[in-house]
C-alpha positions as CSV (number, residue, x, y, z in Angstrom):
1,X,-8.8,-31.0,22.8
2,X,-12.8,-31.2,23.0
3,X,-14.2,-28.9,20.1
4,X,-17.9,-28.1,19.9
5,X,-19.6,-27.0,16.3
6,X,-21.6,-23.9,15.9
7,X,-25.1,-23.5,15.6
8,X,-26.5,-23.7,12.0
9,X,-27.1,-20.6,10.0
10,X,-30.4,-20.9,8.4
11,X,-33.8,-19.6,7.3
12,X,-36.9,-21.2,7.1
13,X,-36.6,-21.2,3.2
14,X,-33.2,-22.6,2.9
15,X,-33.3,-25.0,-0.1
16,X,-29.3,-25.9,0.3
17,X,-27.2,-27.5,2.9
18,X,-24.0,-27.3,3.1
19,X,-22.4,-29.5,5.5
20,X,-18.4,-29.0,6.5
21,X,-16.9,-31.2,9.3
22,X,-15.8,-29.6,12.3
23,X,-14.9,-25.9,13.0
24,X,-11.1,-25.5,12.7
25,X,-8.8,-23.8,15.5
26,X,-8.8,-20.4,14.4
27,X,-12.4,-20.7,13.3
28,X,-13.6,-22.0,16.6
29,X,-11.2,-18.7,18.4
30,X,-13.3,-16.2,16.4
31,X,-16.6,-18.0,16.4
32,X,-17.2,-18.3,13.0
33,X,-17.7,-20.6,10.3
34,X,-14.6,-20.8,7.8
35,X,-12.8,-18.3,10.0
36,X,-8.6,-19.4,8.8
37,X,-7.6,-16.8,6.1
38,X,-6.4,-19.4,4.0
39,X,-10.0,-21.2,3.6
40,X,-11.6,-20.4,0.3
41,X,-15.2,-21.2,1.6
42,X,-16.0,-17.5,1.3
43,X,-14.1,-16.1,-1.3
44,X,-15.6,-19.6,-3.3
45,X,-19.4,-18.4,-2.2
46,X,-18.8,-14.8,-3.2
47,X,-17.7,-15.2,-6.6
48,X,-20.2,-17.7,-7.6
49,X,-22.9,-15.5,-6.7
50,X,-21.0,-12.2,-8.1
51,X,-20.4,-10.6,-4.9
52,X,-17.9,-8.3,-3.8
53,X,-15.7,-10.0,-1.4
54,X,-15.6,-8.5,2.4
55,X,-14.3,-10.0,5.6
56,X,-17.7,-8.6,7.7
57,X,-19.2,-12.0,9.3
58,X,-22.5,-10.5,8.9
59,X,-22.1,-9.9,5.3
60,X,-20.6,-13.6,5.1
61,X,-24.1,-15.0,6.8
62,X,-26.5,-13.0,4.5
63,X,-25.0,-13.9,1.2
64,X,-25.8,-17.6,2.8
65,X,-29.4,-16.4,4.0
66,X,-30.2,-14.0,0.7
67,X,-29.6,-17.4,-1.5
68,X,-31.3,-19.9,0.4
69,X,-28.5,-21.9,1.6
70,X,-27.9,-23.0,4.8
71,X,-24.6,-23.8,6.5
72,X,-23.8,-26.3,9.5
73,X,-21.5,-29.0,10.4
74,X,-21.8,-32.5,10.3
75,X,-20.6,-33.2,13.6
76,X,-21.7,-31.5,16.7
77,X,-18.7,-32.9,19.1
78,X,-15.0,-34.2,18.9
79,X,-11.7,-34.9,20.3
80,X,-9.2,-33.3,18.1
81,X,-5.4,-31.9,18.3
82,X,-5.3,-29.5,15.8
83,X,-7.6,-28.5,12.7
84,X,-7.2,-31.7,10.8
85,X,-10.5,-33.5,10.1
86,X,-8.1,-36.7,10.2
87,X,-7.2,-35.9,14.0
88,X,-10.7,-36.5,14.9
89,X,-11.8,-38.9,17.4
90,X,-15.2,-39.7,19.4
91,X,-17.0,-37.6,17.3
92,X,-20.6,-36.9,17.6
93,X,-23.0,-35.6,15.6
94,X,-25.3,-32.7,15.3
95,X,-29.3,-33.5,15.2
96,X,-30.3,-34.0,11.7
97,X,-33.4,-35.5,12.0
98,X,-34.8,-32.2,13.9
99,X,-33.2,-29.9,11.7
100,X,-34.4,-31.2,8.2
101,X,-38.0,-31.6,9.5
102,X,-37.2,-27.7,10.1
103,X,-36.7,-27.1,6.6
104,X,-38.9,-28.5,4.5
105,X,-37.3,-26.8,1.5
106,X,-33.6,-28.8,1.6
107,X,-33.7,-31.2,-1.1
108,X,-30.0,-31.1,-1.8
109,X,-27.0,-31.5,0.6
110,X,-23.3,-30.8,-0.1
111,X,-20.4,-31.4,1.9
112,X,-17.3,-29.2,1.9
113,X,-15.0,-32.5,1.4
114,X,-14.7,-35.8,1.4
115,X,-14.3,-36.4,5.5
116,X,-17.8,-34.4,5.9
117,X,-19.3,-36.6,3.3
118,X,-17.7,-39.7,4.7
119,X,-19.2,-38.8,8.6
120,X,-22.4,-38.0,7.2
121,X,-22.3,-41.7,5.7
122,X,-21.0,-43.1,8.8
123,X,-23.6,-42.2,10.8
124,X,-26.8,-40.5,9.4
125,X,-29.3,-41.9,7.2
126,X,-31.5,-39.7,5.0
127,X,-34.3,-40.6,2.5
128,X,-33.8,-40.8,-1.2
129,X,-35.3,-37.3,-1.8
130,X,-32.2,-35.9,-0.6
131,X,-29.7,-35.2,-3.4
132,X,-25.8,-35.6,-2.0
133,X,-22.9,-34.3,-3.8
134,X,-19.3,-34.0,-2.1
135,X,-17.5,-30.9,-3.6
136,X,-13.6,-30.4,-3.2
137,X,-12.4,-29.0,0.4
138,X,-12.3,-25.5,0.7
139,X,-9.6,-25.8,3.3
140,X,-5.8,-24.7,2.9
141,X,-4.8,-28.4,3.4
142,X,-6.6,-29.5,0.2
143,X,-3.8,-27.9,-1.8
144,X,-3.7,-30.3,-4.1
145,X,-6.8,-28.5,-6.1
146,X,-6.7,-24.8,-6.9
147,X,-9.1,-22.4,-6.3
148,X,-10.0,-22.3,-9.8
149,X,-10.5,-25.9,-9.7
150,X,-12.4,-25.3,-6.7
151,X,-14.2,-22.6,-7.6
152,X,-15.7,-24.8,-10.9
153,X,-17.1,-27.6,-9.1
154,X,-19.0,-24.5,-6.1
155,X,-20.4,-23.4,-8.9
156,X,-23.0,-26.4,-8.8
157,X,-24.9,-23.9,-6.4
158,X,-25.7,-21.5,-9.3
159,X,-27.4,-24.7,-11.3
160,X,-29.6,-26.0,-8.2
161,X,-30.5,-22.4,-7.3
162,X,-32.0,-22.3,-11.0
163,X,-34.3,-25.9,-10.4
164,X,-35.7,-24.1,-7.2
């Protein structure tokens, strides 16, 4: 099944990537980012930044917007059966190049999981000014970790929000 990525959701004065793979099934039939019930992404973000929790995409995108961060995937294009980032195949990826000359302000990147991290890798190359740190999958198949243990490594966002 071909699967196309969502545009970025930015500001000018985002300081913060966050990078996830490739929009999962049930993210990609409501058109949002982190859209499967069982993904912690947003429950993750709103407790770190002492939030009450709602299910309001709007509400989702300002908490990212209102704290700088900006949220996009690493690839922009893939073959895939399924939500698995290990089904993907022929992947292509979205234009970093363009989008960090955009904003100036990103300094640090982090990936929601190791298969993000490992595409990023694979295929783009960014200067040493970029800080990259791969934090546990917020995704129901990582079940290995839970969302305490989870929620303790996110909360690297609170530190690099207080360097800015």
């Amino acid at each position: 099944m071909e699967s196309y990525s969502f545009d970025p959701i930015s500001s000018p004065n985002a300081s913060v990537l966050i990078l996830g793979t490739m929009p999962g099934i049930k993210s990609l039939e409501l058109g949002q980012y982190y859209g499967h019930k069982q993904n912690n992404f947003w429950k993750i973000l709103f407790t770190v930044f002492n939030e009450d929790f709602t299910d309001v995409y709007e509400a989702k995108k300002e908490i990212l917007i209102k704290n700088n961060i900006a949220l996009w995937d690493v690839l922009k294009y893939c073959d895939r059966v399924g939500s698995l980032d290990s089904a993907i195949k022929n992947e292509i990826t979205n234009d970093f190049d363009t989008f960090l000359k955009q904003h100036p302000d990103i300094k640090t990147i982090l990936f929601n999981g190791q298969k993000a991290a490992a595409f990023f890798k694979k295929y783009i190359k960014v200067s040493n000014d970029y800080k990259l740190i791969t934090l546990p999958s917020t995704s129901p198949a990582n079940a290995g970790k839970s969302f305490d243990s989870k929620l303790n490594e996110w909360k690297i966002i609170l530190e690099l929000q207080q360097k800015i």
